[in-house]
N, C-alpha and C positions, 0 to 999 in steps of 0.2 A: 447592463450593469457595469459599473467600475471596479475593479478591482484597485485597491492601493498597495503601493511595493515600500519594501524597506530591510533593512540586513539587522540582524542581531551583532551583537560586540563581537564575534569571531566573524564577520561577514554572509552566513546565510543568508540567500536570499529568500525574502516572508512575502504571502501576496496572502490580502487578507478582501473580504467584504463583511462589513458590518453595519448592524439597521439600529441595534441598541444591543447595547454593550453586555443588559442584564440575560441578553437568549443564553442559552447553552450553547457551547461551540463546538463546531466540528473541526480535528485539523487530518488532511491528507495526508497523507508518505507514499512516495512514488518507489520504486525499482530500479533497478540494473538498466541502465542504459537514457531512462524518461527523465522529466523534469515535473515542476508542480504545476505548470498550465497544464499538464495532460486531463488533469481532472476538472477544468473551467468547465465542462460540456454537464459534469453531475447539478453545478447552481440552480439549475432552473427547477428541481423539484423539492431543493434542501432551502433555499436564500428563505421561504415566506416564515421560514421556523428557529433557523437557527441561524447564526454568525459562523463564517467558515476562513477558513487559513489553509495554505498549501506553500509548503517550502521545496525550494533544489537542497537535496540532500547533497552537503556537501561531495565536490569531485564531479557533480553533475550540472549541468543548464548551467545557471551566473552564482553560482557558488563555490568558493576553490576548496581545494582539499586543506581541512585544516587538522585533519591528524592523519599521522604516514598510513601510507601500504605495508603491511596488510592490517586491516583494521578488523576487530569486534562490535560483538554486539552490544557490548557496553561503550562503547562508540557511538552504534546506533541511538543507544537510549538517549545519548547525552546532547543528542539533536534534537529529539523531542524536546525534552524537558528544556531545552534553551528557546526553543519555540515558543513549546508557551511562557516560559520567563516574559522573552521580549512583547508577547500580546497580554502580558498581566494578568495573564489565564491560573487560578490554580489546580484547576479540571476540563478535562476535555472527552469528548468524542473521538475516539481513534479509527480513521477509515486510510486503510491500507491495502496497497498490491503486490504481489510477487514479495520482493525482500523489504520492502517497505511494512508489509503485511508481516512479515517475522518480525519486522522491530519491533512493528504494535505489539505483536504478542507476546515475546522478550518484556518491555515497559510494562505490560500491565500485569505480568510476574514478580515484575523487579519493583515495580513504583508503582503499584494497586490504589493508591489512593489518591492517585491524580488520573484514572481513568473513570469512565461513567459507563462507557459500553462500548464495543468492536465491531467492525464491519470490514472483513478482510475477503479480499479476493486473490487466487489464485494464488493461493499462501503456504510455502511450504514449512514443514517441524521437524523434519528428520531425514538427514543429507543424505542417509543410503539408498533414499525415496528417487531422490532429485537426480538420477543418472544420466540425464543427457549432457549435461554443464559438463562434463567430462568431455565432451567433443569442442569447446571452446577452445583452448589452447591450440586444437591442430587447425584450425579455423583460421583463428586471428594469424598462427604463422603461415597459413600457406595465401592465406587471402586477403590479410591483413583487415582495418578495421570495415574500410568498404563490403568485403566477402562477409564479414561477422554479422553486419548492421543487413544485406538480403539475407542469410541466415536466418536471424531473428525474426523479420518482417516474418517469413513461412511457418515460423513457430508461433508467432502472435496471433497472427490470423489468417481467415481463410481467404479463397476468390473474391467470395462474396461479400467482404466484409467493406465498410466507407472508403475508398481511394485516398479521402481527404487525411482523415487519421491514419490509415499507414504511411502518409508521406509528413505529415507533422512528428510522428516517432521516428521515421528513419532521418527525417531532417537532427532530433537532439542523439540519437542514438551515431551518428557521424562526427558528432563534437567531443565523446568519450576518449577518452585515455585507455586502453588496450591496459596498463599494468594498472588500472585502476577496476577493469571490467573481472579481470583473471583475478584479482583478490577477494573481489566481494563473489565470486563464483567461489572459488577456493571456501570460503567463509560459510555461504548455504550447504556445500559438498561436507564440511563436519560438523555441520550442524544436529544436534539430539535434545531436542526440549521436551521427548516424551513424559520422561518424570516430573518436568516440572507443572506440567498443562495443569494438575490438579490444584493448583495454585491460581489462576487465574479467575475470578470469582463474579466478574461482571457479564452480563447477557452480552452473547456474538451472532452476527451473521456471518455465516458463509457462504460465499459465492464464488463458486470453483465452475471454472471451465469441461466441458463433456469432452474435448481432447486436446487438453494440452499437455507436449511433448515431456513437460517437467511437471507437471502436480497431474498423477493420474486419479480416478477413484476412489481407488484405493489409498493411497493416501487422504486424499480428502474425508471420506469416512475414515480411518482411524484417529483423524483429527477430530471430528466430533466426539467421537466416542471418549478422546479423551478428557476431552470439554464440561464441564459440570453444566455449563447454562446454553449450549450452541444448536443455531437450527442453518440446517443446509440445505440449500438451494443448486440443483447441479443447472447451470444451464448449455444446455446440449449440444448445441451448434458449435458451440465457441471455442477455441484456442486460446493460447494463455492470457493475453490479450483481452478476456471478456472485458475489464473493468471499461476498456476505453470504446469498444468493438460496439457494446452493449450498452453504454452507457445509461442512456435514459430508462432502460431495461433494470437496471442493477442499481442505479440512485433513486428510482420507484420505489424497489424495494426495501433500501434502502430505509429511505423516507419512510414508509407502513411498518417497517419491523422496529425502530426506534419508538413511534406513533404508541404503537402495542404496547410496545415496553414502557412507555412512561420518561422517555428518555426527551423528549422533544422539550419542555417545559409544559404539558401542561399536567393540571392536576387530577385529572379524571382517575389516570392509572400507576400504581404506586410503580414505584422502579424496581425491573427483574420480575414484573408479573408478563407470565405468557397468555396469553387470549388466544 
């Protein structure tokens, strides 16, 4: 399959595949450190259903920083929603990891009416949660961005996990900006969207990693709970990492929990019905 590229008026860069224009679309949001090919390995179980897009969040991969350090979440939002401006999208599927994963959830609080439904992996809500981010700063200075980037690799995933994808993340994860990585860390460390979770009104998945360093269980259940529509998925081996580690594993699911939900386009099942 081809993907085709293209930047919105601030320069993001869009990588989209489309079959017909009328699907429902899905769009990605990557993390701290990744870029939007990270998620090309999810197409092959979403392409037969839906139209998909994946962007470099600005600061990351071929996309520059086009608002200062240190940035918000309303920041974040304003990538979304320029995303889908540029794909002529007025609703989308929102499939997110790590801080990508908190925009989606941020956006579909803030701008509910251009979401359809969530699929967030290893996604944190509440920065008191997320304590290891606290050990970046001594990292990036003792080790600078090379010690940061095998840091991370050990946090993402395990021995056992593809060779090929730890070295596709540690290859975009070496092109990051160190005052770019310590703000958007700064940024999940104050993070609290508890109160507003109740706001969120569209069906989610969750796909939380069984040990990663920064979303433990515990958090991940307290994020259901505070979820009105969310089904969790703990998958056990994985480090934070699962979305890329796991992929075919977690866009499966993907794929069947949308299915379920009515979210795919077809019309068997109304949207927001659980099966």
């Amino acid at each position: 399959m081809t993907w085709i590229h293209s930047e919105t008026a601030r320069g993001i860069r869009v990588s989209r595949y489309v079959e017909e224009q009328s699907r429902p679309w899905i769009v990605f949001v990557h993390g701290v450190g990744t870029q939007g090919s990270a998620w090309w390995p999810w197409a092959g179980a979403l392409v037969s259903r839906f139209n998909l897009a994946a962007f470099d969040m600005p600061g990351y991969g071929g996309s520059p920083l086009v608002d200062p350090v240190p940035r918000d979440l309303t920041n974040l939002r304003s990538y979304i929603e320029e995303v889908q401006d540029h794909l002529g999208v007025g609703t989308s599927i929102l499939v997110g990891e790590s801080l990508g994963g908190t925009a989606c959830l941020s956006f579909a609080i803030e701008c509910s009416s251009r979401v359809r439904g969530l699929v967030l992996c290893s996604t944190g809500f509440r920065g008191a949660l997320i304590t290891e981010i606290g050990a970046w700063p001594t990292v990036l200075a003792e080790s600078g961005i090379a010690g940061w980037s095998k840091y991370m690799i050990k946090c993402r995933f395990t021995d056992r996990d593809p060779l090929k994808i730890k070295d596709q993340v540690e290859k975009a994860q070496l092109l990051c900006d160190p005052e770019v990585l310590l703000a958007d860390g700064d940024m999940l460390r104050m993070l609290d969207l508890r109160d507003a979770l109740v706001d969120v009104k569209v069906p989610t998945l969750l796909l939380e990693p069984g040990s990663s360093p920064f979303i433990d269980r515990e958090h991940a259940t307290q994020l259901e709970d505070g979820l009105s529509d969310a089904e969790l998925i703990l998958i056990g081996a994985s480090r934070h990492g699962v979305a890329f580690a796991y992929a075919d594993e977690c866009s499966y699911l993907a794929g069947r929990f949308l299915q379920r939900r009515g979210l795919d386009g077809s019309s068997s099942t109304p949207p927001g019905t659980a099966l």
